[in-house]
N, C-alpha and C positions, 0 to 999 in steps of 0.2 A: 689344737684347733679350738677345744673350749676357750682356752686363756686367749687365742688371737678375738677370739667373738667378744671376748668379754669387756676388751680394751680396746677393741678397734674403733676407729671415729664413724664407721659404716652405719646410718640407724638405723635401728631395731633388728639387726643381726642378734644382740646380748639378749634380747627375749627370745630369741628359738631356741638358744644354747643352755639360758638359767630357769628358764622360766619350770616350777614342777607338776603345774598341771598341763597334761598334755592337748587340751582342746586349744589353750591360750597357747601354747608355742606350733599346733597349727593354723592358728590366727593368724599369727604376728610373721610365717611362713608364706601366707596368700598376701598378708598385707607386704613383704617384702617383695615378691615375685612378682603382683599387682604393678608396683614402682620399676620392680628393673622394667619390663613389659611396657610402661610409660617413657623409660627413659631411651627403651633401643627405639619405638616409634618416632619420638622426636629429632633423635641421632639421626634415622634416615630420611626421616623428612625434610631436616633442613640438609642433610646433606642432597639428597635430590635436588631440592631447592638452589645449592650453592652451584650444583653442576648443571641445572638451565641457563645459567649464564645471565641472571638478570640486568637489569642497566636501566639508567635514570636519565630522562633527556631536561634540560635546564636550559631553562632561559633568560636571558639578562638583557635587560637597556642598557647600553651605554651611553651617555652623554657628553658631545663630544666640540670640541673649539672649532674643528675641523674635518672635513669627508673630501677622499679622493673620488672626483666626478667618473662616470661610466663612459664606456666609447660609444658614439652614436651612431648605429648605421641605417640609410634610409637605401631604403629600392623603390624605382618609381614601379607600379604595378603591369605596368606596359612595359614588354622588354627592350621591343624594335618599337624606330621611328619612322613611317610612312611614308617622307620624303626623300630620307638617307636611303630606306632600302626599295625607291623606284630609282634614283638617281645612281645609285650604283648596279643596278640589277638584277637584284636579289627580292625585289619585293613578292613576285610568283612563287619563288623556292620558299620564303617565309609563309607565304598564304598555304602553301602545299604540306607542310610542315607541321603546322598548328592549327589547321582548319578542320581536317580529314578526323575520321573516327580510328583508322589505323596509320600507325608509323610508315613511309614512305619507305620506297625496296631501293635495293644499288643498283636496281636497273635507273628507276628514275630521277635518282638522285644524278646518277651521267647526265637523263637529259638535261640538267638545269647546269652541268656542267660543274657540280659542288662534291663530288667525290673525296677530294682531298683539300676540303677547304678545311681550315681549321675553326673548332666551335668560339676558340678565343675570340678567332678572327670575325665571326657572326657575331657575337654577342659583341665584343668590346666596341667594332666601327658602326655598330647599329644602333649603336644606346643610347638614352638621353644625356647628353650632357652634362656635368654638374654646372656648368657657366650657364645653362639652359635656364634647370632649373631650379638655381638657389636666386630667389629675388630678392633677398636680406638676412645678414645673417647678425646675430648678437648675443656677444658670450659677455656675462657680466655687467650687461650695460654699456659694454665696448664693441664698437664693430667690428668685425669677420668676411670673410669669403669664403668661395670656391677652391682657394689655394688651403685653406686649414682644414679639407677632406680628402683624404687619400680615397683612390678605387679600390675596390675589394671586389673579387670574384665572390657569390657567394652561392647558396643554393637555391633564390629566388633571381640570378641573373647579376648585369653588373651593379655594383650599390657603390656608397661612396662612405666612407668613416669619419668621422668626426673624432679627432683623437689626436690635439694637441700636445708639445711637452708637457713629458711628465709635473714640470715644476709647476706649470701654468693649471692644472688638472684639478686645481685643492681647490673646495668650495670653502668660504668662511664663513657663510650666513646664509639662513634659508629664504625659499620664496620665492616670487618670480622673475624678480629683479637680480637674482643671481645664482641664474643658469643659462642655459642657450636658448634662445627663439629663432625661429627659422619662418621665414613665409617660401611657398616653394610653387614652383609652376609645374604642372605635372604632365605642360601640354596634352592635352585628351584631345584636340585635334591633329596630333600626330599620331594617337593611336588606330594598332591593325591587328592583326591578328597575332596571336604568340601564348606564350606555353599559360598563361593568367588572362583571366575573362574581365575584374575588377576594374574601376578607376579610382585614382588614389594615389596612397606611397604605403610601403610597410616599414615599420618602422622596430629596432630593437633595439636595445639597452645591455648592455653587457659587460664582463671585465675583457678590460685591455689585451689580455693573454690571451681570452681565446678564440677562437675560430667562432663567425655570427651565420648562426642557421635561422636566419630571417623567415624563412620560408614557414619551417617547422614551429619558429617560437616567436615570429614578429606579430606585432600588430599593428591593423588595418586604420587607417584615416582618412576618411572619404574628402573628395572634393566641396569645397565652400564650409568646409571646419574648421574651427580653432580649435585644437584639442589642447587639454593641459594632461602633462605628465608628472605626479606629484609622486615622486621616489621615495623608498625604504630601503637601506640598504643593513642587509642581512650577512652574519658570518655563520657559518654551519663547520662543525667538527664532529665526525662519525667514530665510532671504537673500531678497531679492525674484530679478527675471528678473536677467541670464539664466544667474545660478547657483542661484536656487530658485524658487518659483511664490509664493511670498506677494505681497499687494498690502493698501490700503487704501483700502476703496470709504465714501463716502458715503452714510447710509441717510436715509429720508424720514421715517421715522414711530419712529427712535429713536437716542439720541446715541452708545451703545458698539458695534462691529463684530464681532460674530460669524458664522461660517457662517452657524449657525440660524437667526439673528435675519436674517441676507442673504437667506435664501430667502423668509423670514415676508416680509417685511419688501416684496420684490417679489408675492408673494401677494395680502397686503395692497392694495398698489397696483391689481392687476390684479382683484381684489375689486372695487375703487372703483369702477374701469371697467365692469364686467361683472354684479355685483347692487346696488353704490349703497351696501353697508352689511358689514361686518367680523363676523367670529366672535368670540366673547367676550374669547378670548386674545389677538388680534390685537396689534402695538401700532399706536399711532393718535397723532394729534399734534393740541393741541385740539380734541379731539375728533370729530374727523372722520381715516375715516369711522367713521358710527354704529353701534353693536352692530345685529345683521340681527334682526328678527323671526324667531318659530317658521316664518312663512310663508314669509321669503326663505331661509332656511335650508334649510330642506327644497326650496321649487322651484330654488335657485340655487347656495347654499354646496355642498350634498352634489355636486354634481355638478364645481364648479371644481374641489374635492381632486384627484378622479380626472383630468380634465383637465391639475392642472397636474402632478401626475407623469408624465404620458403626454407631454406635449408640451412644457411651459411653463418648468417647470423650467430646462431645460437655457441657456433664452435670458438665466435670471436674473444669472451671470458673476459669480459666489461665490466670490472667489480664500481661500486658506488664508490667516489675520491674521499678522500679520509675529512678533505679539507677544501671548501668550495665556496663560492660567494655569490648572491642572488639582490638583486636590484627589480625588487618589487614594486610596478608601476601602478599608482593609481587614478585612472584614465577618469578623465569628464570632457564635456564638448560642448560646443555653442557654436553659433554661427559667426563665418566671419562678418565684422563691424561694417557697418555702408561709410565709413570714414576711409575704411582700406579700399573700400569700393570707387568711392567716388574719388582717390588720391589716383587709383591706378587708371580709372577709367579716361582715354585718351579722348575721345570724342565731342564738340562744343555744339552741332549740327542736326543733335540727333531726332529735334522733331522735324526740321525742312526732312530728313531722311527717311523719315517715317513714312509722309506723305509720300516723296517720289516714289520708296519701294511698295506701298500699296496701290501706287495706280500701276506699277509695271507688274506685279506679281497678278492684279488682278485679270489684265490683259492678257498676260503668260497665262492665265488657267484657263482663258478660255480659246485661246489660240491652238496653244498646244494639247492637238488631237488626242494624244495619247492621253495624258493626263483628263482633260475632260470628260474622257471616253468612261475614263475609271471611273470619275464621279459619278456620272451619267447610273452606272451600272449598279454603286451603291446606293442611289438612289430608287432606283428599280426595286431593288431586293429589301430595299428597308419598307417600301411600302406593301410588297409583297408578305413581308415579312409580319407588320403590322395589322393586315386582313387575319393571317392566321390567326394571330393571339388574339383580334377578337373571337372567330370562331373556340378558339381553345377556351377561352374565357365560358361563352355560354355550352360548353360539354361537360364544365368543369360543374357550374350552375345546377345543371340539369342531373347530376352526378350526385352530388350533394342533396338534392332533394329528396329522388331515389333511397339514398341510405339513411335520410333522417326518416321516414318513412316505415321502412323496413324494421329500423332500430326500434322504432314505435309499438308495432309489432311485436317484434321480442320480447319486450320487454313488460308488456303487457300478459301475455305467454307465461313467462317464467315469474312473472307476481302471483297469479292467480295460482301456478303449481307452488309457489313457496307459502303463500296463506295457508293453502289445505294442507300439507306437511307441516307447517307448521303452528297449525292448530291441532293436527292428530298429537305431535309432542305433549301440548298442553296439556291435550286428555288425556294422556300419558299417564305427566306429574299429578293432574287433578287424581288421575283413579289411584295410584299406586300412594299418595298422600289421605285421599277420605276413605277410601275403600280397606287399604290394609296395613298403612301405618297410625292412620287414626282408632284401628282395631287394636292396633297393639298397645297404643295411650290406655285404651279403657283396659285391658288386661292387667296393666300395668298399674294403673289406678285402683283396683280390685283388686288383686289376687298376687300377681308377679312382686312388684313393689315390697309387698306383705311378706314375701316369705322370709326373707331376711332380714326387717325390718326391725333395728334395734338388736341386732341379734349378739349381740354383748351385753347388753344389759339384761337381754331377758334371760340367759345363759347364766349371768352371774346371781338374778333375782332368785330364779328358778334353785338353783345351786344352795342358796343361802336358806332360801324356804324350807328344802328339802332338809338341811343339818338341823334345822330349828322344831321339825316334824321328829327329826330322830331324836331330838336333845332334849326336848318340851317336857315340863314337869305337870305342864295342863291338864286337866281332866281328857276321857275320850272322845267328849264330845268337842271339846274345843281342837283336838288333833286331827277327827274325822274331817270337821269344816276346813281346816287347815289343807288335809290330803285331797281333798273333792277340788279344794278351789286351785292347787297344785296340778292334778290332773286337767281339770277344763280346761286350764292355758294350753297345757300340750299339747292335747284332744282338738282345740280349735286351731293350735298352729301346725298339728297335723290336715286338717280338714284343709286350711289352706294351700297348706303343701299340695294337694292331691287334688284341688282345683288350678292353685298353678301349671301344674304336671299335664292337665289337661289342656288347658290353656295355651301352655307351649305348642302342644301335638299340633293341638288346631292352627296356634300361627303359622309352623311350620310347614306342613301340612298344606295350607293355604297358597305360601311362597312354592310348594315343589308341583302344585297342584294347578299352581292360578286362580284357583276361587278365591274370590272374593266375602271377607269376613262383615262387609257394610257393600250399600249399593246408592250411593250417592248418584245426585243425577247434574251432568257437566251442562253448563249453560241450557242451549236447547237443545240437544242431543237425546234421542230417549234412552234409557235404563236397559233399552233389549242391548243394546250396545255395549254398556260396560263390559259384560264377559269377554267380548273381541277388542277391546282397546288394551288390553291388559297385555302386558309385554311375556308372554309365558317360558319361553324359552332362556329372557334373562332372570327371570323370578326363580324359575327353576337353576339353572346355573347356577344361579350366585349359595345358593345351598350344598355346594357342591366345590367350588371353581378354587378351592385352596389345598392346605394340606391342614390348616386350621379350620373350615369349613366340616374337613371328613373326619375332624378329629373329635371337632367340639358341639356339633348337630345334637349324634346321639347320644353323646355325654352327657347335654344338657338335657335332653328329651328322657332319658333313663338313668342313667347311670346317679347324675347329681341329684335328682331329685330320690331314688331308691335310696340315696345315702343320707337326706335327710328323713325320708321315714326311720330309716333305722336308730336314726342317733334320737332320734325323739321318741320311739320304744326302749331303749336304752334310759333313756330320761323315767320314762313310765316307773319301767322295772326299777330304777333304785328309790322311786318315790313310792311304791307300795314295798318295796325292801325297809324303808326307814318309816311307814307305819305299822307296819306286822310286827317285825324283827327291835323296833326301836334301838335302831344300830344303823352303821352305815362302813360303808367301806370305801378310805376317804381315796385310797388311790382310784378304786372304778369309778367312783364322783369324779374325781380330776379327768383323769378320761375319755366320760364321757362330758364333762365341761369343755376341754378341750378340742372334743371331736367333732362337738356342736360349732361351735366356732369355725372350724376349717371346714367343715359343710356346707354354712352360711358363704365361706368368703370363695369356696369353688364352684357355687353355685353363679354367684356376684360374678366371678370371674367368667367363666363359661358363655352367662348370658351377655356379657360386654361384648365379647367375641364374636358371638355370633350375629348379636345387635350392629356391628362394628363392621363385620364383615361381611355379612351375607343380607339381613334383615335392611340395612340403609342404603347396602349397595345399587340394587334395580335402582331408586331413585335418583342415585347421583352420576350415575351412568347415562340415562336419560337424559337429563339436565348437561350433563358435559357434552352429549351429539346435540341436544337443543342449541346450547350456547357454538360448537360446531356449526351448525345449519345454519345459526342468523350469523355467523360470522363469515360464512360464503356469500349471506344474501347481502349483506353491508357491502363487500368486496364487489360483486359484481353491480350492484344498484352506484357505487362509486363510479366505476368503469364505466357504466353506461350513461353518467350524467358527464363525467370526462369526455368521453365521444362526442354526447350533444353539444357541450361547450367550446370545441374542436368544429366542428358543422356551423354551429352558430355564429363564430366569431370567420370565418372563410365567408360566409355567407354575407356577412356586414362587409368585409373588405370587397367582393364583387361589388357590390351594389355601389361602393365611391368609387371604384375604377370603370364603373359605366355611365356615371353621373357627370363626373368631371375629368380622370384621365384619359380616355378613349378620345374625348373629343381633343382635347388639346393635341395628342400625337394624328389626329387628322389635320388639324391646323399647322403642323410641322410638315407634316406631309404635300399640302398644298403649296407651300412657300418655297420645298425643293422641286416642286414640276414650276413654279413659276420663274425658277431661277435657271433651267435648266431648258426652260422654252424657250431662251431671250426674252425672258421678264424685267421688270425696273430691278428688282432686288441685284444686291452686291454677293461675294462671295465675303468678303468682311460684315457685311448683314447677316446673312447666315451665322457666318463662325458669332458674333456677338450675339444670337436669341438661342444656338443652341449651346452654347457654353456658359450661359446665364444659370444664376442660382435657382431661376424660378425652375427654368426646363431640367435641371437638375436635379431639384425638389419632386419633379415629375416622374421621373425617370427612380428617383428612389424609392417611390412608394411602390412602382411597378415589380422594382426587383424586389422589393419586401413583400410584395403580395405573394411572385412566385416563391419567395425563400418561406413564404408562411402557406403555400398549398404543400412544398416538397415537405416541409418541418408538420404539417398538422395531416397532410397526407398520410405522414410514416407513424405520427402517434396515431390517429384512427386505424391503421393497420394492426400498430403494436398493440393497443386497445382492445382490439377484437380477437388479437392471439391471448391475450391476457383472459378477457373475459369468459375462453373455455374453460380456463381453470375453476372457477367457482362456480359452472354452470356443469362442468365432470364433476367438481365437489358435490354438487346439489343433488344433482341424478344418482350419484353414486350411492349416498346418504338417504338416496328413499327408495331405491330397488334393491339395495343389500341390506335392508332394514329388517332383518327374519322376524323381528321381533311384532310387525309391524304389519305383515302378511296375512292373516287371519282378519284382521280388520279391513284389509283391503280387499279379500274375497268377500267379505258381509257387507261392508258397503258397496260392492259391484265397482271398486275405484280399478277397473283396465289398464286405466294409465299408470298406475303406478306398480303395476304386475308384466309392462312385457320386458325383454331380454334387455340385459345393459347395455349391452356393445353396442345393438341395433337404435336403443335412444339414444346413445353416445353419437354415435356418426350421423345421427336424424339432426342434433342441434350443431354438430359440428359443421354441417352442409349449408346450415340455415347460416351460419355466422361465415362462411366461406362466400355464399351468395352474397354477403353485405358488400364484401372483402372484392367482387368482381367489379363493382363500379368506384374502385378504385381511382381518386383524382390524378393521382402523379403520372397515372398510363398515358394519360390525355399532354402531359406537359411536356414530357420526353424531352427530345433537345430543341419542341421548338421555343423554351423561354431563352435556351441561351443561344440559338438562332437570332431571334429577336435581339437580343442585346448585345450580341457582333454585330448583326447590320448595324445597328444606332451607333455602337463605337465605332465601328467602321467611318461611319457620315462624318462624328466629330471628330475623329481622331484625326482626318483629312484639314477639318475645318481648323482645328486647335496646332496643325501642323502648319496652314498656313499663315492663320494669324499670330504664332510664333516666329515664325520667320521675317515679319516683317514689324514686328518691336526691335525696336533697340534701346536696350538696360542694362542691367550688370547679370543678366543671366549667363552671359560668357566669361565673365570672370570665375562665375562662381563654380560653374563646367569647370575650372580649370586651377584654380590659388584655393590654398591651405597653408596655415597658420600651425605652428608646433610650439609650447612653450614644454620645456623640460627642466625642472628643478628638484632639488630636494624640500620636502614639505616639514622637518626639523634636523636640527642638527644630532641625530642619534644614530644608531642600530644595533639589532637584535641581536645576539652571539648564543647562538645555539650550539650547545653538546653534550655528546652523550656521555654519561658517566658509569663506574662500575657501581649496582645499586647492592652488592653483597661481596664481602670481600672474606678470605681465608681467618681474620681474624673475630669476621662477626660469625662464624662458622662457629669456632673455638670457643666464642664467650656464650654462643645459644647451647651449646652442648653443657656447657659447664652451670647456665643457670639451668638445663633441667635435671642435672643430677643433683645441685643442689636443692632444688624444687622437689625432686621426688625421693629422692634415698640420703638428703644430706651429704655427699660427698663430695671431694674436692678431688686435685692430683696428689695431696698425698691420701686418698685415700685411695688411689689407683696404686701407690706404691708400698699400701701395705698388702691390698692383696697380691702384689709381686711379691715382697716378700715371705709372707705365708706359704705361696705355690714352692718357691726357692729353699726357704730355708726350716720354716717352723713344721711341715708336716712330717712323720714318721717316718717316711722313707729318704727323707733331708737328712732328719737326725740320724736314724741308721748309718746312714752311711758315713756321716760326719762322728759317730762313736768310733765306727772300723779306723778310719781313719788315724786316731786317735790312738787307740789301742796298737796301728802297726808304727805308731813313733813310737810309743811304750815300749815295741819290742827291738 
């Protein structure tokens, strides 16, 4: 074992084994053990590490001559056509269908006579056309039709695909000139009811293979849009287990793998099971199973959906595809061009048309009864509507007066209690600064100061004098003078000592007592009063209020200062020892040199402590509730200038909406009774003074007033919930004041001696009372009263002077614009990779052996050999051995 230590490439094994002093080959023992201890930590570490399975996701541009284009599939947003499904008669079973809040029953489904109609057969003969609605189509810069989109069922209803051969599919160059543009008609006046509320088309981008869930993952493009679709197209590669979760499952009813198509696809199946027959989208594999009937659908399909989210779902075991591809659209829009407008726009006539349909529509509104009736009655109700919101107006006035008022009050109230508090503070700081820290200055100045003062040097003068008293070859008179002038230092820096000692008592003393050591007199306050301003309770306290406090009071009140008497009788005795005896005895000289020192500096110390802790504390404590107190009064004085500026600025808006708007909506008001009377005015007069900017203009100030009484309403509410808090702070801070009580009984201050709770809920009542003339109660619904009558009038009037314009407003109801390209010729190839593999395992293990113990694999196979072959009971056995050839 010695010989393998000795030769082995293991380091510092050879020092445990050679080494002859034993401390050093327990060294070089821990230092070995230290290292293995480092190298098995690391082993597991990164072997843990190796078995998370990490991985590395990477990303590349590629730059590319050529991209195969995406399939396009559009759904108009309207499923059913309004003409197709009165002409066949189905438009009531459609209205019934998609109107109602709940799914229609098999009873009623009989009466409409659609029990076993089939959903193909709804959806496919109901749908828009693509020959409808494809008005132009252009791929490449080369025209197209309605014949290069196939129908697809899909899960937003019938859609159409855009999905040319393959060959034709290859983009070579980016931009808008080459990809597809589509202009499409979305007819909106065939829309009716059906399973989508939107107008539009939804629009998705997908690969060829798979199934397009428009619904779930298309996007929206509203009527009278151009939208641009500037593509990225992305490749994705996932790791499977058990560095990432992709997998690849086999589906039943369709050949490419995707999530979507995973979960359909188990749906589907559990469809089979469960109603016999598939939803229109489904996919299905010859044809089975068969599209459901309106009847299975309603008693069977609507109910799986819910089902299988609830339950089903989860069982279906939809791992992420290993390998998938994303055509990331980057959507922008503008309006269509009035070039497309006025190209498609049919009509040469449209001002003679103008004209007739304004004199017939105008004659129609007042002919027919019913309709005039209506006006009549929004007429009524606007003017009714309009007296209110004056009267609201001056409640609201009268409202605000009231609380600026009240506020006034308050605030006036709680000034007056926050001056007397605090200026009691002040007297506070004034007494507890002239009265009994200005007492401790002069002590300190005098006596305190002094006792320690120099106390090294006078220690070592002292010290030296005395050896020179011993050592002195002088005559005795010159020794005597020597020893006199030795003792008087002592003697006076005793005298000292034992007026500081007194000195403290009385600070102390002072603090536990409250008397006062000076009697200064605070502004005009008389001098009978200092005794009661004096905070006694925390003066007292703070003498007390630690563990340092109880430690170091009477330390320093006795103990340190008995310890400097003594050491300075000490000093005595060896300076009459080294006159009498002319000798000295140099250790009890050191001694008491030394003892005088730590006297001095526990004495120093002591008083810091006390000074520190107890003696500065009442004033800074003070001063902290002072700075407390005006930090409430700041807070609430904010609050309440917030409030007025809230009152003030309400107060300016009344005052222009009764100067100038009030009257102008009486002048609106007049011109509807005079229209309404058989007056000259028009109903086109009308619609043009109230859909003008100006009446507009009028109408918005109106609704900014009330948006600025509900908005400055709820901050003057929230104001006044605010302002308890620093008005609880205040109160709280001068009737829990103990300190502060004793002054308040000699000054006869009542108010600030009764029970908390009860001036608590005295000022909380007073700010509740603000709080009841509350403006918003007054406005309740009738601002927005008021401003449904008013839309009501216009909305009538902008309904009919809409109707008899003729512009491109109906085009634009109805055409949109699609450009879809690639915006460069690249894309992103993202995958996952393995981010640690068995062999970096191998070379981390191997650099920390060689990092901590030098070892390699052969130094792994010498300690195999060693355990094998070189140990005692190796060799033994390998002698026997030996020895039974021998025999």
């Amino acid at each position: 074992m010695k010989e393998w230590s000795l030769n082995t490439t293991f380091h510092g094994i050879r020092y445990i084994s050679s080494s002859t002093a034993w401390c050093r080959r327990i060294m070089w023992l821990l230092f070995v053990l230290g290292c293995f201890a480092a190298v098995i930590l690391q082993i597991i570490d990164r072997v843990n590490y190796f078995y998370s399975w990490p991985l590395n996701v990477n990303v590349k541009i590629n730059y590319n001559q050529s991209l195969e284009f995406p399939a396009v599939t559009i759904c108009n947003q309207n499923a059913f056509r309004g003409t197709e499904a009165a002409r066949t008669g189905r438009y009531r079973l459609v209205e019934h269908m998609f109107s109602g809040t709940s799914s229609l029953s098999v009873e009623e489904l009989a009466v409409h006579n659609a029990t076993d109609m089939s959903m193909d057969d709804l959806y496919v003969d109901l749908a828009h056309s693509k020959k409808d609605m494809i008005v132009s189509c252009s791929w490449k810069n080369n025209a197209c039709g309605a014949e290069d989109f196939k129908t697809v069922m899909t899960d937003h209803g019938l859609c159409y695909t855009f999905n040319r051969d393959a060959s034709d599919m290859t983009i070579t160059s980016s931009g808008v000139d080459s990809g597809l543009r589509l202009t499409l008609n979305v007819e909106q006046y065939e829309y009716m009811a059906g399973p989508h509320d939107a107008a539009g088309i939804k629009i998705l981008l997908h690969d060829p293979r798979e199934m397009a869930f428009v619904h779930e993952l298309g996007q929206a493009v509203p009527t009278g849009a151009h939208a641009f679709f500037g593509l990225k197209f992305m490749s994705i590669d996932n790791l499977p287990a058990p560095h990432g979760d992709c997998a690849k499952k086999e589906l039943r009813h369709t050949t490419h793998y995707t999530m979507e198509e995973c979960y359909l696809d188990c749906l589907t199946k559990y469809a089979k099971i469960t109603c016999g027959c598939r939803d229109t989208y489904w996919p299905y594999l010859n044809d089975s199973p068969p599209v459901c009937t309106i009847g299975q659908h309603v008693s069977c399909v609507e109910d799986l959906y819910d089902e299988f989210d609830r339950s089903i779902r989860e069982k279906c075991r939809c791992p992420i595809p290993c390998h998938f591809s994303i055509y990331d659209p980057s959507v922008s829009y503008s309006s269509i061009s009035n070039h497309l407008v006025s190209k498609l726009l049919s009509s040469n006539e449209s001002k003679q048309l103008k004209e007739k349909l304004l004199q017939s529509y105008e004659t129609t509104a007042k002919m027919d009864h019913e309709k005039f009736s209506h006006f009549q009655d929004l007429v009524v109700t606007f003017g009714a509507k309009t007296k209110l919101i004056e009267d609201v107006i001056m409640k609201i006035e009268r409202c605000l007066q009231l609380q600026e008022n009240q506020t006034k009050q308050l605030f006036v109230q709680m000034e007056d209690i926050y001056l007397t508090k605090e200026k009691t503070y002040r007297y506070q700081e004034y007494a507890i600064e002239k009265n009994f820290l200005r007492g401790r200055e002069a002590m300190e100045e005098r006596t305190l100061a002094n006792v320690a003062n120099a106390y090294a040097e006078f220690a070592l003068v002292n010290t030296r004098r005395i050896r020179r008293l011993a050592n002195s070859p002088a005559d005795d008179q010159v020794r005597k003078e020597l020893y006199e002038f030795i003792m008087d230092a002592l003697e006076v820096r005793q005298e000292i000592a034992q007026l500081a000692k007194d000195n403290i008592s009385l600070l102390i003393k002072s603090f536990i007592n409250g008397t006062q050591i000076f009697n200064y007199k605070f502004e005009n306050m008389p001098r009978a009063y200092n005794p009661h301003i004096v905070p006694k309770p925390l003066m007292n306290e703070s003498m007390y209020h630690n563990a340092y406090m109880k430690k170091y009071v009477p330390k320093l009140e006795n103990d340190d200062m008995q310890l400097m008497f003594n050491v300075l009788e000490m000093f005595m005795n060896q300076t009459k020892l080294a006159y009498e005896e002319r000798s000295i005895n140099e250790t009890e000289l050191n001694y008491v040199f030394e003892r005088f020192q730590y006297a001095c500096r526990t004495y120093l110390y002591s008083k810091s402590v006390v000074y520190s802790n107890g003696i500065d504390r009442p004033l800074a404590v003070i001063k902290d509730r002072h700075d407390q107190f005006d930090s409430f009064w700041v807070t609430f004085k904010r609050e309440i200038e917030a409030l007025n500026q809230n009152i003030k600025s309400l107060t300016e808006l009344i005052t222009g909406i009764n100067s100038a708007i009030l009257p102008t909506f009486k002048s609106l008001q007049s011109k509807l009774y005079n229209y309404t009377e058989n007056g000259s005015l028009g109903l086109m007069d009308l619609a043009t003074l109230f859909t003008s900017n100006h009446t507009d203009g009028f109408t918005t100030n109106v609704s900014i007033f009330f948006q600025e009484v509900q908005t400055r309403g709820q901050s003057i509410s929230d104001l006044l919930s605010l302002i308890k808090i620093p008005v609880d702070g205040i109160w709280t801070q001068i009737i829990d004041d103990e300190d502060s009580w004793d002054y308040y009984n000699y000054t006869n201050n009542h108010l600030f001696l009764r029970n908390l709770s009860e001036v608590i809920i005295e000022w909380n009542s007073k700010l509740e009372d603000i709080k009841t003339f509350d403006i918003r109660h007054h406005v309740e619904h009738s601002a927005e009263d008021f401003y449904s009558s008013f839309e009501n009038v216009v909305s009538h009037l902008k309904r009919f002077k809409a109707s008899v314009v003729v512009d491109s407003t109906f085009l634009k109801e109805n055409i949109l614009q699609i450009d879809i390209f690639y915006r460069q010729l690249s894309y992103e190839y993202i995958n996952q990779q393995k981010a640690y593999d068995f062999f970096a395992l191998i070379s981390d293990v191997g650099g920390a052996m060689g990092l901590f113990i030098g070892a390699s694999m052969l130094t792994v196979l010498e300690v195999i050999d060693l355990f094998l072959i070189q140990l005692p009971i190796f060799k033994h056995k390998t002698e026997i051995k030996h020895k039974e050839i021998k025999h």
